[in-house]
C-alpha positions as CSV (number, residue, x, y, z in Angstrom):
1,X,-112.5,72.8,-88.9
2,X,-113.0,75.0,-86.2
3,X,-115.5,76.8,-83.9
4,X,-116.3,77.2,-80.3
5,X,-117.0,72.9,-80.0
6,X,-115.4,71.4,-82.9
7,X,-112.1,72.9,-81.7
8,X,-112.0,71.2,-78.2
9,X,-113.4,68.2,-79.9
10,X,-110.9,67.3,-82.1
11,X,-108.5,68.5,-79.4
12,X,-109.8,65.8,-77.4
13,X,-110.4,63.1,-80.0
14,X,-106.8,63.9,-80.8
15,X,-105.5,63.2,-77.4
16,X,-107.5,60.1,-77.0
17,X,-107.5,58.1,-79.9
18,X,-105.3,55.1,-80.1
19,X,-104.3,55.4,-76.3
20,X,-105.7,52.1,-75.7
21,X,-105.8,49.0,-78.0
22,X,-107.6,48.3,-81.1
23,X,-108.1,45.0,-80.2
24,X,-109.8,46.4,-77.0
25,X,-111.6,49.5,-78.0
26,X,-113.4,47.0,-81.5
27,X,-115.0,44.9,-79.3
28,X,-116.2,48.0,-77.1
29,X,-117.4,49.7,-80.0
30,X,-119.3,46.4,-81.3
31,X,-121.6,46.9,-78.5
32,X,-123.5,49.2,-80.4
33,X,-123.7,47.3,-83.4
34,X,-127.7,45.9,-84.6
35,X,-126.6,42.5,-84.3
36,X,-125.7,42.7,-80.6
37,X,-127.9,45.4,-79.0
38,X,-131.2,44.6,-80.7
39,X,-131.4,41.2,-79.6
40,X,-131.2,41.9,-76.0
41,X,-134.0,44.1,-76.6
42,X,-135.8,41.8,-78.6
43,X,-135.3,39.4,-75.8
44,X,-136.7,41.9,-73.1
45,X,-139.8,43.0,-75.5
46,X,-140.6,39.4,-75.1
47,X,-139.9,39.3,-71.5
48,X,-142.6,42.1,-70.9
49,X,-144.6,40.6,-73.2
50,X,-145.2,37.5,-71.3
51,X,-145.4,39.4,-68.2
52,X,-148.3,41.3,-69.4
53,X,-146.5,44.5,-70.6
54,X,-147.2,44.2,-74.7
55,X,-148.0,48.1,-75.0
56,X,-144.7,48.9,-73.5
57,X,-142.5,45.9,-75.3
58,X,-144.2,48.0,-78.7
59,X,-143.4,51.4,-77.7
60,X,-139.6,49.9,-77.2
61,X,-139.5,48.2,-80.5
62,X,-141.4,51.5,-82.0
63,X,-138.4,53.7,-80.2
64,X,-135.6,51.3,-81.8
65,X,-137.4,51.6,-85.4
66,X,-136.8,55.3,-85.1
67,X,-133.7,55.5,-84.2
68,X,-132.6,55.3,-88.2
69,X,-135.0,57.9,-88.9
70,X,-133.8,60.4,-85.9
71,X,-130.4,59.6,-87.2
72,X,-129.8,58.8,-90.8
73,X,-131.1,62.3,-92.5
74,X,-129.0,63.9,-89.4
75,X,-125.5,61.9,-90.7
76,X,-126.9,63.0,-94.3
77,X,-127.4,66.9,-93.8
78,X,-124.1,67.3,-92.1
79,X,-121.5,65.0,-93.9
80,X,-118.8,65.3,-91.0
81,X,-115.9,63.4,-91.8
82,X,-114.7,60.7,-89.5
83,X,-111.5,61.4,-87.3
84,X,-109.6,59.0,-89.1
85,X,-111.0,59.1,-92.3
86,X,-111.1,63.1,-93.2
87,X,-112.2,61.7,-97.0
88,X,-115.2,60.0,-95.5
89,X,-118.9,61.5,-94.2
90,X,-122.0,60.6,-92.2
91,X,-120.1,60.3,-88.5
92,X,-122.5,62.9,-87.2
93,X,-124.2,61.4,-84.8
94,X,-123.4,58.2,-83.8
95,X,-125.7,55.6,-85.1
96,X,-123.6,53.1,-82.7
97,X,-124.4,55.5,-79.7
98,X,-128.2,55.6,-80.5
99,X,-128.3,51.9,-81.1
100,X,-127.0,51.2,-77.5
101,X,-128.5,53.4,-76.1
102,X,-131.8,52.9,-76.8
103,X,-131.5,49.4,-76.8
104,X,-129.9,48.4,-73.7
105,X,-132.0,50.9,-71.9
106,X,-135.4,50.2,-73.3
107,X,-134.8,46.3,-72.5
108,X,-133.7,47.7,-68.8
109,X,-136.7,49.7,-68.6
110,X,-138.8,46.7,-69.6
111,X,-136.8,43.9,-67.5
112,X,-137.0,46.3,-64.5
113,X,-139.9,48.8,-64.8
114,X,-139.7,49.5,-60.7
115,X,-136.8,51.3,-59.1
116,X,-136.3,48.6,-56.6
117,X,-134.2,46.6,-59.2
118,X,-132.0,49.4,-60.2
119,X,-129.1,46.9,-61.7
120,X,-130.5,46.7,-64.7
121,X,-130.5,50.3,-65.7
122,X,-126.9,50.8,-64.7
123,X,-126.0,47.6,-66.9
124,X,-127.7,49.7,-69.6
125,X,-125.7,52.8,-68.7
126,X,-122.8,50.8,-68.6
127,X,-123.2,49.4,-71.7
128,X,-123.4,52.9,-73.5
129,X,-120.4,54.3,-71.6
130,X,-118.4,51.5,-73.2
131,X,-119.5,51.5,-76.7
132,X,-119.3,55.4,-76.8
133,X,-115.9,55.0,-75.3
134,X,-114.7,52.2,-77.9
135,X,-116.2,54.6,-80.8
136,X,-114.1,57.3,-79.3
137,X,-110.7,55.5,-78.6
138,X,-110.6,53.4,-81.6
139,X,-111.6,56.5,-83.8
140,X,-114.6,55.8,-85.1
141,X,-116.3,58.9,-83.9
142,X,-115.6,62.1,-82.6
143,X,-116.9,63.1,-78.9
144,X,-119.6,65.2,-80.0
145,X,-120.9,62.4,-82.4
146,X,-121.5,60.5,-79.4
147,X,-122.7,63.2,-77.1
148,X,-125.3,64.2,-79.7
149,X,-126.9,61.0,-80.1
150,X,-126.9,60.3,-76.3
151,X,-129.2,63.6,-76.2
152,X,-131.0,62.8,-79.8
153,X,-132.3,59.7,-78.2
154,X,-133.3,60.7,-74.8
155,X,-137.0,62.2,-75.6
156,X,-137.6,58.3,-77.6
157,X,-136.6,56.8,-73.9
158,X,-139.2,59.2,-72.0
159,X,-141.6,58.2,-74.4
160,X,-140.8,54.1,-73.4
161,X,-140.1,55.3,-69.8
162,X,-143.6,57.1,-69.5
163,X,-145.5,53.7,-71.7
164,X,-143.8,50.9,-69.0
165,X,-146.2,50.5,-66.1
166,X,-144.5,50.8,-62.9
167,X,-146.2,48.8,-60.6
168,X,-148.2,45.4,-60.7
169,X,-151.4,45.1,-62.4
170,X,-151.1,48.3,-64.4
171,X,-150.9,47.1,-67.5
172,X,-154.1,45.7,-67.1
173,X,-153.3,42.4,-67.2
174,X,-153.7,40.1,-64.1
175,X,-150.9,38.6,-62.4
176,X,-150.2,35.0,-62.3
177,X,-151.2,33.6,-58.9
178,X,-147.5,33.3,-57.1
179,X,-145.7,35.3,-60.1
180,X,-144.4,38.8,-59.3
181,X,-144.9,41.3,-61.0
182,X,-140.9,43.2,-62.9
């Protein structure tokens, strides 16, 4: 294959993969797996929940539903082979990617709808960084598999970002007396 960004991305895929422990780059890469990403969000949907932010806990679990659908037919129409398995399709885009993505930062956005708590959205971006780097060093994806579902996924996070009231008492639900409100 070839063309003006399948060219530098096998270059690059090339010249990264393997340069760091299986052993190492697996368990990066199994960040992004349903079993460990959508129970933190599952957690967090019931987080807001209880704190009075049901609409937005839906619109997060609603975002994570679609995530298959934004991704699936994508991986379908476009059969890209895997970088270390040519004989193999359905690597483009990542479905690990989108998975942690969405997950990790929908449950940030609903732990931490403010800006004054800003740990939890780099945890989520930290999170992300590491299983796209594990999918890219062990070889389970190349670059732009990742990079695509980091930008297929972003308009599903404005939609949670934009349904997450940002300050107490938005939601429309009253606060607990003492309780604050994120």
């Amino acid at each position: 294959m070839s063309g003006p960004l399948l060219t530098p991305d096998h270059a690059l895929s090339r010249a990264l993969v393997r340069t760091v422990p299986d052993s190492v780059t697996e368990r990066l890469a199994d960040l992004g797996n349903i079993p460990v990403a959508v129970p933190v969000l599952a957690l967090a949907m019931a987080y807001a929940a209880r704190r009075g932010r049901g609409r937005a806990a839906l619109v997060a679990g609603l975002a994570m539903a679609l995530v298959p659908a934004l991704i699936v037919p994508l991986k379908d129409w476009t059969a890209r082979p895997g970088p270390l398995e040519p004989w193999a399709a359905g690597y483009f885009p990542s479905g690990h990617t989108a998975t942690a993505l969405t997950a990790y930062t929908c449950a940030a956005l609903l732990v931490a709808p403010d800006t004054r708590r800003p740990w939890p959205q780099a945890l989520a971006a930290l999170l992300t960084a590491l299983t796209a780097t594990g999918l890219i060093l062990r070889g389970f994806h190349w670059p732009l598999d990742v990079l695509a579902s980091l930008l297929l996924c972003t308009p599903l996070l404005l939609a949670v970002r934009a349904a997450v009231p940002k300050r107490p008492g938005q939601s429309g639900a009253p606060l607990r007396p003492g309780r604050r409100s994120g």
